[in-house]
PAVEX-218562 format. One record per residue: residue number from 0; x, y, z of N, C-alpha, C, CB in turn. Coordinates in Angstrom, 2 decimals, always signed. Last residue first. Glycine has a CB too. Example, Ala and Ser with C-alpha at 12.3 -4.5 7.8 and 13.67 -1.06 7.14 Angstrom:
<pts>
(1, (+12.85, -2.25, +7.08), (+13.67, -1.06, +7.14), (+12.90, +0.03, +7.87), (+14.08, -0.60, +5.72))
(0, (+13.19, -5.69, +7.80), (+12.30, -4.50, +7.80), (+13.20, -3.30, +7.80), (+11.31, -4.47, +9.05))
</pts>
This chain:
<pts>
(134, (-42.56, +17.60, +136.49), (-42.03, +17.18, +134.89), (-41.64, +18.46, +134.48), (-43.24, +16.49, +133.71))
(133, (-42.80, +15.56, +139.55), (-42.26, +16.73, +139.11), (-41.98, +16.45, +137.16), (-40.72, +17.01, +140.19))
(132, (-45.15, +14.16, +141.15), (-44.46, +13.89, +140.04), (-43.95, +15.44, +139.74), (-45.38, +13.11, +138.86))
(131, (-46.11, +13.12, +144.54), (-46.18, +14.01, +143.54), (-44.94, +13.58, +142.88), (-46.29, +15.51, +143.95))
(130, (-48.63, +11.26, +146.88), (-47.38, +11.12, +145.91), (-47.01, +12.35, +145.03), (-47.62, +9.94, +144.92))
(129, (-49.30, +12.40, +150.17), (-49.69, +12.55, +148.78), (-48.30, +12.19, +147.96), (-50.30, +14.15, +148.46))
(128, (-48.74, +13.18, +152.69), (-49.08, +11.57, +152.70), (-49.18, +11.45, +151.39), (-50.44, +10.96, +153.49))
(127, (-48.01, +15.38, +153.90), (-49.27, +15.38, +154.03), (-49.39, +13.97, +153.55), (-50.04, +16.52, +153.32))
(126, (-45.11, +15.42, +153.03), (-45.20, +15.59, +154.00), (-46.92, +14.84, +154.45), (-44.79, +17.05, +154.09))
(125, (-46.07, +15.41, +150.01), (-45.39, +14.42, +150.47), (-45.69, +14.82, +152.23), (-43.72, +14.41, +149.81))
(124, (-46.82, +18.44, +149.53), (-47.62, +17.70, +149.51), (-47.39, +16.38, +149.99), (-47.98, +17.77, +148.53))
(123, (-44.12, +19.63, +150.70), (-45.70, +19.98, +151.66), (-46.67, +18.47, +151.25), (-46.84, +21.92, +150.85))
(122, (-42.64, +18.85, +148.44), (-42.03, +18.86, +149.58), (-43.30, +18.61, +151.14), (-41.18, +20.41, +149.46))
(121, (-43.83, +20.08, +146.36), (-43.51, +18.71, +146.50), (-43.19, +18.48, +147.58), (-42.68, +18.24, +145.79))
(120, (-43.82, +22.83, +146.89), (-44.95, +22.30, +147.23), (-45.25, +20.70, +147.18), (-45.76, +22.95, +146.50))
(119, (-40.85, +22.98, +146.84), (-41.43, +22.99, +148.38), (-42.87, +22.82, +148.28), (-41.14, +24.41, +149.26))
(118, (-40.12, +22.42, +144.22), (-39.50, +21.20, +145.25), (-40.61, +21.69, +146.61), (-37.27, +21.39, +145.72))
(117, (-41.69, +24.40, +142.90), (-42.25, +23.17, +143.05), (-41.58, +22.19, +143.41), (-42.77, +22.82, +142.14))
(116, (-39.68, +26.33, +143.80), (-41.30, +26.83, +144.06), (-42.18, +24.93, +143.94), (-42.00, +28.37, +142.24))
(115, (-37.45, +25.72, +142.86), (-37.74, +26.10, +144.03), (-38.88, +26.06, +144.51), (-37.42, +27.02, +144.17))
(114, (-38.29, +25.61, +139.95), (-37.81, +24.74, +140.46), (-37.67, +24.54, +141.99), (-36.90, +24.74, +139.91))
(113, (-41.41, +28.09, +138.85), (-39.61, +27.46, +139.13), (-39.61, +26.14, +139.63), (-38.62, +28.33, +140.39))
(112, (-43.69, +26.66, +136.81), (-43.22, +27.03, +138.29), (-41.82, +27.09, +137.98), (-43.58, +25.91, +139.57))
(111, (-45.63, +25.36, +135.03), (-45.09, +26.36, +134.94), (-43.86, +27.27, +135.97), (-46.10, +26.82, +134.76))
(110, (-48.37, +24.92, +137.41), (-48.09, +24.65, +135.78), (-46.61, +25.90, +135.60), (-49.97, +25.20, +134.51))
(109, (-49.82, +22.97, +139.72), (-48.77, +23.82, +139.16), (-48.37, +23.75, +137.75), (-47.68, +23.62, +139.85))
(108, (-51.35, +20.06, +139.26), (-51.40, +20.67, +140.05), (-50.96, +22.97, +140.39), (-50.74, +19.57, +140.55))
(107, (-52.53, +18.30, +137.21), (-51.75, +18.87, +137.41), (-52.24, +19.80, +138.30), (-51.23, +19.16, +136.46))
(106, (-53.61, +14.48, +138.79), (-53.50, +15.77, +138.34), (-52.78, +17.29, +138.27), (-54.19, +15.87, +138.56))
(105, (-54.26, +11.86, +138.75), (-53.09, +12.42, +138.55), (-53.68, +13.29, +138.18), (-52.08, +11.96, +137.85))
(104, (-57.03, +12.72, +141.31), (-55.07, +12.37, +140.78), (-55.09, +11.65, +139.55), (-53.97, +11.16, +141.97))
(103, (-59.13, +13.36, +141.99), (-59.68, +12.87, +140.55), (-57.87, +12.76, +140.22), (-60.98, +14.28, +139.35))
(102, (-59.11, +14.05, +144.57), (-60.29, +13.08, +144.13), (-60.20, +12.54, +142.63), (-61.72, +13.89, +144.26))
(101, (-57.70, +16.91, +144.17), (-57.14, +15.65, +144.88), (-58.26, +14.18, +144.67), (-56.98, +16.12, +146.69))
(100, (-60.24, +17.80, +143.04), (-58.21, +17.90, +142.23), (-58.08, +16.72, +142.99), (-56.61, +19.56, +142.77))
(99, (-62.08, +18.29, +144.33), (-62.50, +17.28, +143.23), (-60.77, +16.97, +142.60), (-63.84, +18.14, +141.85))
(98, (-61.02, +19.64, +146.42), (-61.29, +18.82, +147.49), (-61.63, +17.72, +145.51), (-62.90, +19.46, +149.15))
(97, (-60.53, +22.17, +145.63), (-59.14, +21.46, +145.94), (-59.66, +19.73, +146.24), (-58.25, +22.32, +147.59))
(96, (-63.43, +22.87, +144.81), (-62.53, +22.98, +143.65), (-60.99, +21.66, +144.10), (-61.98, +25.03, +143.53))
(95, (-64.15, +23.11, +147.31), (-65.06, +22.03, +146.89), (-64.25, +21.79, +145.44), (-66.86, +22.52, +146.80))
(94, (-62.64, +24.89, +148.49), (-62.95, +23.85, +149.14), (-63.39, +22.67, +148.08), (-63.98, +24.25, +150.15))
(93, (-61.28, +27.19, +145.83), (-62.10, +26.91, +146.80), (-62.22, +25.50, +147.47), (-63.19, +27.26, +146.34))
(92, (-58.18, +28.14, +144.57), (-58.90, +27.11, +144.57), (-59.56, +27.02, +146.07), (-58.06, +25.94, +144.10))
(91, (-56.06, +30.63, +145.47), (-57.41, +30.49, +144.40), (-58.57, +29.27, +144.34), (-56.79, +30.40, +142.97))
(90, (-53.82, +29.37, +146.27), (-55.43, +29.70, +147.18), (-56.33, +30.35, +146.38), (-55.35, +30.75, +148.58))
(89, (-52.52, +26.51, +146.20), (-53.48, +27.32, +145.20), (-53.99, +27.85, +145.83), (-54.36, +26.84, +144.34))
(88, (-51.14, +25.83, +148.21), (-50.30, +26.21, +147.38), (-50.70, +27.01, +146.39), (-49.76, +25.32, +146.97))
(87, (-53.37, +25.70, +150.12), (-52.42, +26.66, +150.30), (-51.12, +26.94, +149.55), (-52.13, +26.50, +151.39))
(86, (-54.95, +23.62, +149.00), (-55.29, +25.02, +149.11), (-54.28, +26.18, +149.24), (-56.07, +25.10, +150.17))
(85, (-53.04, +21.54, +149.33), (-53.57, +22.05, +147.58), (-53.73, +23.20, +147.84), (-55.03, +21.48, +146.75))
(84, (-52.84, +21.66, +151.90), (-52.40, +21.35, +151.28), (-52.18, +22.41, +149.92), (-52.90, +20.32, +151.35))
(83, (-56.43, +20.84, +152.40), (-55.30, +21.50, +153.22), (-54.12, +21.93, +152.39), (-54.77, +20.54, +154.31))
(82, (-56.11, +18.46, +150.77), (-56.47, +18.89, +150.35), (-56.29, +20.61, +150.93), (-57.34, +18.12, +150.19))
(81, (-53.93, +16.53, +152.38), (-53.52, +16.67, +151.13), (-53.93, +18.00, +150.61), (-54.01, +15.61, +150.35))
(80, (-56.14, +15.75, +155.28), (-54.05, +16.67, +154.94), (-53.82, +17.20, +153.38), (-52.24, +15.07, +155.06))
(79, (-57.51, +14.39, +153.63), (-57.80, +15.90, +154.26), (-56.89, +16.46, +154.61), (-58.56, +16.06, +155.33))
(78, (-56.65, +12.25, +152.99), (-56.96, +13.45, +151.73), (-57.39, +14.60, +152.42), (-58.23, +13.09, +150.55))
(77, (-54.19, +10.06, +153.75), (-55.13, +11.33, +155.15), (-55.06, +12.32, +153.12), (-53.39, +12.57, +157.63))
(76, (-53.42, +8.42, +151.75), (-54.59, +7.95, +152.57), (-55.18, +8.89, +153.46), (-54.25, +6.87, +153.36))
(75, (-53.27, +9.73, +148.62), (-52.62, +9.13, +149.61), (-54.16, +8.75, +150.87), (-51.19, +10.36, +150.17))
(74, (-53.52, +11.22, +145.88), (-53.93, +11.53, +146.83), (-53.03, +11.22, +148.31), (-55.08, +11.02, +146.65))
(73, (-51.11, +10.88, +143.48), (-52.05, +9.93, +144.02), (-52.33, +10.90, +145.41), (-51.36, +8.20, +144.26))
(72, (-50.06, +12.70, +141.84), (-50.05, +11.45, +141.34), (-51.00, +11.11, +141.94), (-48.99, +10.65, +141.42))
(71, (-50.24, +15.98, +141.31), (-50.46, +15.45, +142.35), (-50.88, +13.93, +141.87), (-51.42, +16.28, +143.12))
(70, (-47.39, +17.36, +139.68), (-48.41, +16.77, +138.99), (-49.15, +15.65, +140.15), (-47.73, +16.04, +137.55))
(69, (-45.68, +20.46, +138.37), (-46.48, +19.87, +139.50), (-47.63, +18.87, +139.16), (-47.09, +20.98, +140.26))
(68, (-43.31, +21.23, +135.90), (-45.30, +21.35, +136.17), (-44.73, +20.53, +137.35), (-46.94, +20.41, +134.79))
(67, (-41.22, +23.63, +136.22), (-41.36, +22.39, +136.26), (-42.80, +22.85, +136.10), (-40.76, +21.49, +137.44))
(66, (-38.20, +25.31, +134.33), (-39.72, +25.68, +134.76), (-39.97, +24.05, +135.03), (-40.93, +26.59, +133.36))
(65, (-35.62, +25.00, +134.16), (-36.02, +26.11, +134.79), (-37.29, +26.06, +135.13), (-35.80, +27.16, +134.12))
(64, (-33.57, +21.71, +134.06), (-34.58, +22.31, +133.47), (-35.25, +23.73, +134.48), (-35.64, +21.05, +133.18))
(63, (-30.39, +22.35, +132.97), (-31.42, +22.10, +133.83), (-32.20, +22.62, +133.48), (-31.38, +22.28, +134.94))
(62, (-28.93, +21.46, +129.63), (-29.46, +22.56, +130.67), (-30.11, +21.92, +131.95), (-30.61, +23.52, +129.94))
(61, (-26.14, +19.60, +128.66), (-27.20, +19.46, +128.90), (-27.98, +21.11, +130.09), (-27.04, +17.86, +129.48))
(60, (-24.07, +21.02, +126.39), (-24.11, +20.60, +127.42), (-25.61, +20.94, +128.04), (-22.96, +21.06, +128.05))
(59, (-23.23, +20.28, +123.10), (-23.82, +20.90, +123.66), (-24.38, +20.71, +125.43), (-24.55, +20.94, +122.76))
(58, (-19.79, +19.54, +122.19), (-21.14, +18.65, +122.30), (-21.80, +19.55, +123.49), (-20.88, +16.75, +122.76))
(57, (-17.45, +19.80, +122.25), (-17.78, +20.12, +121.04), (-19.48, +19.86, +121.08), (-16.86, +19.23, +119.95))
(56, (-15.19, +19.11, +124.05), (-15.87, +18.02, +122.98), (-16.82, +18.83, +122.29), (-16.69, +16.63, +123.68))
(55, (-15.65, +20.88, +126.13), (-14.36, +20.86, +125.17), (-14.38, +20.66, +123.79), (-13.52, +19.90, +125.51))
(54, (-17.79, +20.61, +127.37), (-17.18, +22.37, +126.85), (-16.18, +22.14, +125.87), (-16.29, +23.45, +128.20))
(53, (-17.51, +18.23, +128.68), (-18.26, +18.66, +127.69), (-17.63, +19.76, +126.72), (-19.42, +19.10, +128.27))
(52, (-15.33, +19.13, +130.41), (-14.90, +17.79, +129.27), (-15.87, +17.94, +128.36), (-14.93, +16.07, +129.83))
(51, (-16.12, +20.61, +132.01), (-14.82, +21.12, +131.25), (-14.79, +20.51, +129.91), (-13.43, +20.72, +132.01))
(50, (-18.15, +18.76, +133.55), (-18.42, +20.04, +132.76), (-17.48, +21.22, +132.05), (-19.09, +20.67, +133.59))
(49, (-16.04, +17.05, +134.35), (-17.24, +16.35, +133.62), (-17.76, +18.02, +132.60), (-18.77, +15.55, +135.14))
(48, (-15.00, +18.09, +136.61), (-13.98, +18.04, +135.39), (-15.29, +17.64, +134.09), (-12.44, +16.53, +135.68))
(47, (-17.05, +19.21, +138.20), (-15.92, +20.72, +137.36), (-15.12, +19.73, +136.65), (-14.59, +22.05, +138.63))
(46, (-17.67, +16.80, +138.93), (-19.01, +17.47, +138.19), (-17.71, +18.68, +137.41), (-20.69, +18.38, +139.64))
(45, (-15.90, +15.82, +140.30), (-16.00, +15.34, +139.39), (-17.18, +15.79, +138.27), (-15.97, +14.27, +139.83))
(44, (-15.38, +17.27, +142.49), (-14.45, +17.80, +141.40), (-15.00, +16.90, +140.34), (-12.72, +17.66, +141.67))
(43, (-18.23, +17.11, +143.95), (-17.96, +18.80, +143.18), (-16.58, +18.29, +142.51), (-17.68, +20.54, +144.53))
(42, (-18.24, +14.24, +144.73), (-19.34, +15.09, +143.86), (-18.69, +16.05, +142.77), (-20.26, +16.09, +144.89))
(41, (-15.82, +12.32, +145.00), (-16.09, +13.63, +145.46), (-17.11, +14.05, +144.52), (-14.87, +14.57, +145.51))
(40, (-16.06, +8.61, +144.85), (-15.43, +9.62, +144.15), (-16.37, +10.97, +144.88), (-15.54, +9.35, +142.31))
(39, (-15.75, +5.37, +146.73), (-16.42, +6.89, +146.06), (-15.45, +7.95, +145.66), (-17.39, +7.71, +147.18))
(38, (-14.07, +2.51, +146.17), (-13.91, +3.91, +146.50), (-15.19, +4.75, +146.38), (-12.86, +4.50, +145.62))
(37, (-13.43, -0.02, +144.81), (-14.48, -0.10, +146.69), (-14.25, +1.68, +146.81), (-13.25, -1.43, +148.76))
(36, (-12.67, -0.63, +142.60), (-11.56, -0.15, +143.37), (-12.25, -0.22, +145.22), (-11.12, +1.67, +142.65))
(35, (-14.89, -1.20, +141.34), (-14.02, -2.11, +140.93), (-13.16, -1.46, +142.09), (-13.53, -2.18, +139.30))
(34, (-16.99, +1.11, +141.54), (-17.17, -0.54, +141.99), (-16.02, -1.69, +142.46), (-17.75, -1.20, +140.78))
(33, (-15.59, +3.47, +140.98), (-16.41, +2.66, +142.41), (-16.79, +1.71, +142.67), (-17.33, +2.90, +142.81))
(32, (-15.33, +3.01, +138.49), (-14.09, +2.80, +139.61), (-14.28, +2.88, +140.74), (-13.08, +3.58, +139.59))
(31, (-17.57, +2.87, +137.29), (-16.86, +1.51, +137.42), (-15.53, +1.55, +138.19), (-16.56, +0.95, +136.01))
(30, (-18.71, +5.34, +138.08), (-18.91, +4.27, +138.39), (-18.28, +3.38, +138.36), (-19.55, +4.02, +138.09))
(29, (-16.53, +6.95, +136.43), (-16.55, +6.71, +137.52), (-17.53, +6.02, +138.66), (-16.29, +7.55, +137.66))
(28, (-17.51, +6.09, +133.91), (-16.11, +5.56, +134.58), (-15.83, +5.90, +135.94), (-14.92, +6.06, +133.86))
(27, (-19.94, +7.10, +133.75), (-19.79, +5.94, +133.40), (-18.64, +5.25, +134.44), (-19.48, +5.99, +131.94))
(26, (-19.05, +9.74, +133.66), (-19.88, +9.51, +134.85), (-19.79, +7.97, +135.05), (-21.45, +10.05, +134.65))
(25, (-17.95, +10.40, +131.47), (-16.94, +10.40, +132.63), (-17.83, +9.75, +133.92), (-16.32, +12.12, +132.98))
(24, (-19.68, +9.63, +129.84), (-18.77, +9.27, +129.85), (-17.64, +9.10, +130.90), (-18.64, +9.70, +129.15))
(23, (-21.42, +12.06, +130.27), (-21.80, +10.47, +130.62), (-21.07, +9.54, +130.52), (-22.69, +9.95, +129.99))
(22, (-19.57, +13.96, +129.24), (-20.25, +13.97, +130.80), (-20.07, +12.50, +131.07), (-22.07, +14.51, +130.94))
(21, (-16.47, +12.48, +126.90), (-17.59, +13.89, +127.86), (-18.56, +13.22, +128.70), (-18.77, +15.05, +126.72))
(20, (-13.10, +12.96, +127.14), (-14.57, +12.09, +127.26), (-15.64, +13.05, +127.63), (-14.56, +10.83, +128.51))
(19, (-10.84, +13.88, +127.17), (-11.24, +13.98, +125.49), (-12.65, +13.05, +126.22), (-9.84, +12.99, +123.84))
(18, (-9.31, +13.86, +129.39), (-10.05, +14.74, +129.35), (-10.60, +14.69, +127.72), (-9.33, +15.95, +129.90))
(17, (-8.93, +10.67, +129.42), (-9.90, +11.47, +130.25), (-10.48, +12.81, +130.14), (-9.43, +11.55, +131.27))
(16, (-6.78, +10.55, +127.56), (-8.09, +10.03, +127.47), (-9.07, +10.79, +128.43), (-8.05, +8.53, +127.77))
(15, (-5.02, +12.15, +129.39), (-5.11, +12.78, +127.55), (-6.95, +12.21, +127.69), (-3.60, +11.47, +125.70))
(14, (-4.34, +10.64, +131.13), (-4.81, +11.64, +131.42), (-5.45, +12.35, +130.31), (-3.96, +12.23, +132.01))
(13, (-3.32, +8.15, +129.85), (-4.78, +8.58, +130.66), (-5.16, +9.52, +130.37), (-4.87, +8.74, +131.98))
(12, (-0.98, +9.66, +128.87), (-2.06, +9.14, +127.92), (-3.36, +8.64, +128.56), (-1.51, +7.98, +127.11))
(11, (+0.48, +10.36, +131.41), (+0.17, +11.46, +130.60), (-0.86, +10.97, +129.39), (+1.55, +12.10, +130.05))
(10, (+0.78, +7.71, +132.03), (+0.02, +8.09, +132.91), (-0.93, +9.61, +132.30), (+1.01, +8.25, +134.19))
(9, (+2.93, +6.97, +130.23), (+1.82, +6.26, +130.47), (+0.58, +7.19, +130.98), (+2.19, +5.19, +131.44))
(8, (+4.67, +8.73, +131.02), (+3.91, +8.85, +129.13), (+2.65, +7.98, +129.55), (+5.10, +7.80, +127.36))
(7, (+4.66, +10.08, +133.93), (+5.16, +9.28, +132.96), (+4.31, +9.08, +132.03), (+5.59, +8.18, +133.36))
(6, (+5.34, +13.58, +134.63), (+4.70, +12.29, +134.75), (+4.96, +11.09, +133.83), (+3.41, +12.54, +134.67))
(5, (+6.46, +16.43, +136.15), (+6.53, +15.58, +135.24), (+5.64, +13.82, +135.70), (+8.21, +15.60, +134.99))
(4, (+4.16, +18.93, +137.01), (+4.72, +18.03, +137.36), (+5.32, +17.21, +136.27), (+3.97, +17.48, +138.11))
(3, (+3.94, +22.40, +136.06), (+3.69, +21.23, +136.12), (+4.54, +20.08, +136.65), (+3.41, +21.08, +135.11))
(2, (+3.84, +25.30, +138.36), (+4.56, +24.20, +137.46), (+3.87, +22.77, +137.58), (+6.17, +24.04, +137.93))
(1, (+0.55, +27.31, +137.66), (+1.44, +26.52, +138.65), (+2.28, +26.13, +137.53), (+0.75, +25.22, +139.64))
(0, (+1.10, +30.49, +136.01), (+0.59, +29.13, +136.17), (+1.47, +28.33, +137.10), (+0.48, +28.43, +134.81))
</pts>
């Protein structure tokens, strides 16, 4: 192991506090030391101390979620981009099938999908002018 540094008691009872907090906790405080100090804080070390601090505490750490639905909110104004679209994420769905989905929003669109799979048909359908809801 590296050597540790010596530090002062003060600084060593932060440090104590900090790592006894978990996620939202740490997320909390480092908002308020972006506000109060004018700083940002680094994404990646503050996500590897946040996900140590769970692990520690005893408190089950939140999953991402693996499967999403697809849920086409609102058509948008070009529905012939949209419906284009629908087809080629469903190509099971005929003309007159993609063309009543987009006509009748909010509707689900994808059921079940990875997460990959329904950022890029979120991704297509936005492009085309259409709102979509990921759940």
């Amino acid at each position: 192991m590296a050597e540790e540094k010596k530090i002062s008691s003060k600084l060593e009872k932060i440090a104590k506090d900090i790592e006894s907090l978990n996620v939202i906790e740490l997320s909390e405080l480092s908002k308020y030391l972006e506000e109060k100090l004018g700083i940002s804080a680094m994404t990646a070390p503050v996500m590897a101390v946040g996900q140590q601090a769970g692990s520690q505490s005893g408190q089950p750490e939140q999953e991402e979620k693996s499967v999403y639905t697809v849920v086409l909110a609102q058509s948008g104004d070009n529905k012939l981009a949209v419906i284009k679209v629908v087809r080629e994420i469903d190509q099971a769905l005929g003309l007159m099938e993609a063309k009543k989905l987009v006509e009748s929003a909010p509707k689900e669109l994808l059921k079940d999908v990875k997460k990959e799979q329904a950022e890029e048909a979120k991704k297509k359908l936005e492009a085309a002018g259409a709102k979509v809801e990921l759940k």
